[in-house]
C-alpha positions in Angstrom: -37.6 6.2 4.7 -39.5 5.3 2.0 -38.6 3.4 -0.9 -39.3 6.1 -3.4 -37.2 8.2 -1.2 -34.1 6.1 -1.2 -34.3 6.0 -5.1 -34.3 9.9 -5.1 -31.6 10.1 -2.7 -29.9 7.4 -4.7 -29.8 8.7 -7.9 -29.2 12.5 -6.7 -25.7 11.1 -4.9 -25.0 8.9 -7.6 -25.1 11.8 -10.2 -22.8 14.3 -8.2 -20.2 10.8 -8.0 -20.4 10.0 -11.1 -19.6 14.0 -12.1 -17.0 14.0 -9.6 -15.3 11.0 -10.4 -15.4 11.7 -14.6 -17.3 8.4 -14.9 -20.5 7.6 -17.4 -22.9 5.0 -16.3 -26.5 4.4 -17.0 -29.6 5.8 -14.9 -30.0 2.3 -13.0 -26.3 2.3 -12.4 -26.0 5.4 -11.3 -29.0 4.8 -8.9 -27.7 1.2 -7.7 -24.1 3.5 -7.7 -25.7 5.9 -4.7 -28.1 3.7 -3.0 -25.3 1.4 -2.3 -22.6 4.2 -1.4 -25.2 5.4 1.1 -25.4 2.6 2.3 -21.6 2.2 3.0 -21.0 5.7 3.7 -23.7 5.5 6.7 -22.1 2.8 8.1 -18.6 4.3 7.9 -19.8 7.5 9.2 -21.8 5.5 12.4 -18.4 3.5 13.0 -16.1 6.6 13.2 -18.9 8.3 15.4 -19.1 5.2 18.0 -15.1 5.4 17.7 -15.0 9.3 18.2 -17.4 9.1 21.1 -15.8 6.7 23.4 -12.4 8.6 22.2 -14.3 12.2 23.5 -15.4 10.4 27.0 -12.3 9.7 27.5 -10.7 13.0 27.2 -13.2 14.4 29.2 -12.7 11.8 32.0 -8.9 13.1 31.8 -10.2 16.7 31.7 -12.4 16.1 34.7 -10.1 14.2 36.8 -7.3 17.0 36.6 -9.5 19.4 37.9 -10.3 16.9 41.0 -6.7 16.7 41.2 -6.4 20.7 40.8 -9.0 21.4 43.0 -7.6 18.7 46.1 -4.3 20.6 45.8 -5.7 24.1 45.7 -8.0 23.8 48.5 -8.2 20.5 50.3 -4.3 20.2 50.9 -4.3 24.0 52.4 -6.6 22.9 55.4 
């Protein structure tokens, strides 16, 4: 992403926190304000994601390992 970019991106999410939150700050503040909570916010957002995938693998190892279990009573144990 280009720096340019960043600074858009930066100044566009600092603007709608600054709004949100009721708080006045300059245009370099508000720019280092998004930048910075992008920055943060990415990382949190990657964390939970890592956290929520090994959370979903799981469940679907359970899920998957029922029906084993369903499927060797249903028509393995019948033989």
């Amino acid at each position: 992403m280009s720096v340019i970019l960043l600074i858009l991106i930066g100044l566009a999410a600092g603007f709608v926190a600054t709004k949100l939150m009721k708080v006045e700050l300059s245009l370099i503040e508000t720019a280092a304000l998004g930048v910075l909570g992008a920055l943060v916010g990415g990382f949190t957002l990657r964390m939970l994601l890592a956290a929520s995938s090994v959370l979903l693998g799981l469940a679907g190892a359970v899920v998957g390992s029922c029906a084993l279990i369903w499927l060797n009573r249903r028509w393995i144990r019948r033989r």
